[in-house]
ROMAR-346574 format. One line per 2 residues: number of its first residue (from 1); their letters; for each residue x, z, y of N, C-alpha, C. Coordinates in steps of 0.02 Angstrom, whole numbers, plus 50000, padded with zeros to 5 digits. Layout:
// ROMAR-346574
NUM = A = X:Z:Y:X:Z:Y:X:Z:Y  ...
// end
This chain:
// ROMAR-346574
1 = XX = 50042:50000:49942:50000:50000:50000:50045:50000:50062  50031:49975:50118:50068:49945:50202:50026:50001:50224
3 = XX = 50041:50012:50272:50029:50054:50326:50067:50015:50386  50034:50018:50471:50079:49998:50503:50096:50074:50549
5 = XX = 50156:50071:50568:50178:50134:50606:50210:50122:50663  50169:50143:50717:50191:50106:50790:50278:50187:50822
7 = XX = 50305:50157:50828:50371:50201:50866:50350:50181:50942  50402:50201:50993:50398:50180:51059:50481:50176:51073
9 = XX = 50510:50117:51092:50558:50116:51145:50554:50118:51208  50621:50156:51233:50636:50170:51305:50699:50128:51317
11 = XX = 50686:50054:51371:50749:50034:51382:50743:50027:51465  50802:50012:51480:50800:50015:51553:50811:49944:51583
13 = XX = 50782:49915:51642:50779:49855:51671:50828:49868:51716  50869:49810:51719:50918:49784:51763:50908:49725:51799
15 = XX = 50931:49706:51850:50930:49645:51895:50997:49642:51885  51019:49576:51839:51078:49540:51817:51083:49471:51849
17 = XX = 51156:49464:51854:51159:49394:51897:51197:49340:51826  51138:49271:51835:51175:49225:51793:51218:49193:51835
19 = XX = 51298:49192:51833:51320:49109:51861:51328:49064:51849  51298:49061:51779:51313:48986:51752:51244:48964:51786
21 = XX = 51188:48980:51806:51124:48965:51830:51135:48985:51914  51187:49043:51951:51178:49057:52004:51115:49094:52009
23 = XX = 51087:49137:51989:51032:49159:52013:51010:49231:51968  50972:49279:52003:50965:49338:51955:50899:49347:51940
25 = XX = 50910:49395:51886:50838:49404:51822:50834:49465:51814  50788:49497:51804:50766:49581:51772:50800:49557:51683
27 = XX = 50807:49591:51667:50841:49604:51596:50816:49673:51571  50789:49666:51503:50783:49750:51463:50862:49744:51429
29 = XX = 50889:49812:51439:50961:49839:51411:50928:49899:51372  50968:49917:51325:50958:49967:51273:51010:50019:51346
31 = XX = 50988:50095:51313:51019:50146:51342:51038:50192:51309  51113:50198:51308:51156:50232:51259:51124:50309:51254
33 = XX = 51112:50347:51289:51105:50404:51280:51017:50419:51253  50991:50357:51253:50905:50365:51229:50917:50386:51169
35 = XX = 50853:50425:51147:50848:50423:51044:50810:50348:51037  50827:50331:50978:50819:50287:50956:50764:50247:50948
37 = XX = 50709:50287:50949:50617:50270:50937:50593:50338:50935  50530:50354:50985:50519:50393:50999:50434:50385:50963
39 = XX = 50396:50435:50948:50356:50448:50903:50273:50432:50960  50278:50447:51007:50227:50433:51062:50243:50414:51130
41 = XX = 50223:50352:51174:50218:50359:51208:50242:50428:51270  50216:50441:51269:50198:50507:51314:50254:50550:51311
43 = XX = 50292:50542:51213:50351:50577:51236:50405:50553:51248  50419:50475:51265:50459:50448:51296:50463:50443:51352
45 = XX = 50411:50453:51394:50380:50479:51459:50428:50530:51486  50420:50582:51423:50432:50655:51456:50530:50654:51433
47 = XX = 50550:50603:51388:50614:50618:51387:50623:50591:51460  50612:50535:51465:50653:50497:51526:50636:50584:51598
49 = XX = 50578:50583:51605:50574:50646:51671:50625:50705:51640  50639:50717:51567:50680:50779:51569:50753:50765:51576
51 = XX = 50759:50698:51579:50865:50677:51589:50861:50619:51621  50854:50626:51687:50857:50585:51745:50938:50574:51754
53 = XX = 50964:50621:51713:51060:50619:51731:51068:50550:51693  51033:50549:51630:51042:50501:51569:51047:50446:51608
55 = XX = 50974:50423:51636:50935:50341:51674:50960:50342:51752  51009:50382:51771:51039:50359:51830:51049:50296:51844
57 = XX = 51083:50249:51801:51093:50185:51796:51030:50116:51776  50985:50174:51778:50917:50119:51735:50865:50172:51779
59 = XX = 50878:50146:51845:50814:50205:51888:50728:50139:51859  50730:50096:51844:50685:50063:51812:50698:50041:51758
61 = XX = 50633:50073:51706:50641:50075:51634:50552:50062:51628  50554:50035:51552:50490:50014:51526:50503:50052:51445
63 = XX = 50412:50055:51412:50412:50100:51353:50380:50050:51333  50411:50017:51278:50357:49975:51240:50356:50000:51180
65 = XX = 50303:49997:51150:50274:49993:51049:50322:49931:51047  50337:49984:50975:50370:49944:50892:50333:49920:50873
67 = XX = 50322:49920:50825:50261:49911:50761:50307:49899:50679  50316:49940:50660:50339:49912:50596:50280:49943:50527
69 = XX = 50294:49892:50483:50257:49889:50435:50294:49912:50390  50258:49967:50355:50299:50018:50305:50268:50025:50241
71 = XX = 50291:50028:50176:50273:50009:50115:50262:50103:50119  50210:50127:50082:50201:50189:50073:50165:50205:49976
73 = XX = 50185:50239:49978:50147:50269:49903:50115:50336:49894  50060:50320:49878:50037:50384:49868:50006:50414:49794
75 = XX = 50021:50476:49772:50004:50487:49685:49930:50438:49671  49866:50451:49707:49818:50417:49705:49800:50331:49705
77 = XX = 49840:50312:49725:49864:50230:49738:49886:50226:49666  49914:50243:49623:49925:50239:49549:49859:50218:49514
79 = XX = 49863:50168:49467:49811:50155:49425:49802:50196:49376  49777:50226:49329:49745:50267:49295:49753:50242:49221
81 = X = 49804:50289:49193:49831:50268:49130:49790:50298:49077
// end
């Protein structure tokens, strides 16, 4: 049986300059000091407000849903021998 299981990332937006194009773009960058996937919304929210030292460099950041699809088992999911 699948189950889907939504995580949340926290990455931070940058305004990067291309010069092979001359011209700059918002960019999502990963942020070294984030955890990795955060379990709600709300508490990716509350990491970013509790370590503002962390996102100094990413004063604009976005939280988007994962979504991964996870194989799960459960004793009941067994067919009946």
């Amino acid at each position: 049986m699948y189950r889907l299981v939504t995580k949340y990332k926290l990455l931070g937006l940058r305004n990067e300059h291309d010069s092979a194009h001359d011209h700059n773009h918002m960019v999502l960058r990963p942020i070294p000091q984030v955890p990795e996937a955060f379990d709600t919304e709300q508490a990716a929210f509350d990491w970013a407000l509790s370590n503002q030292e962390e996102l100094r460099h990413h004063p604009e950041f976005v939280v988007l849903p994962v979504h991964h699809m996870v194989l799960t088992w459960r004793p009941e999911d067994e067919p009946a021998i």
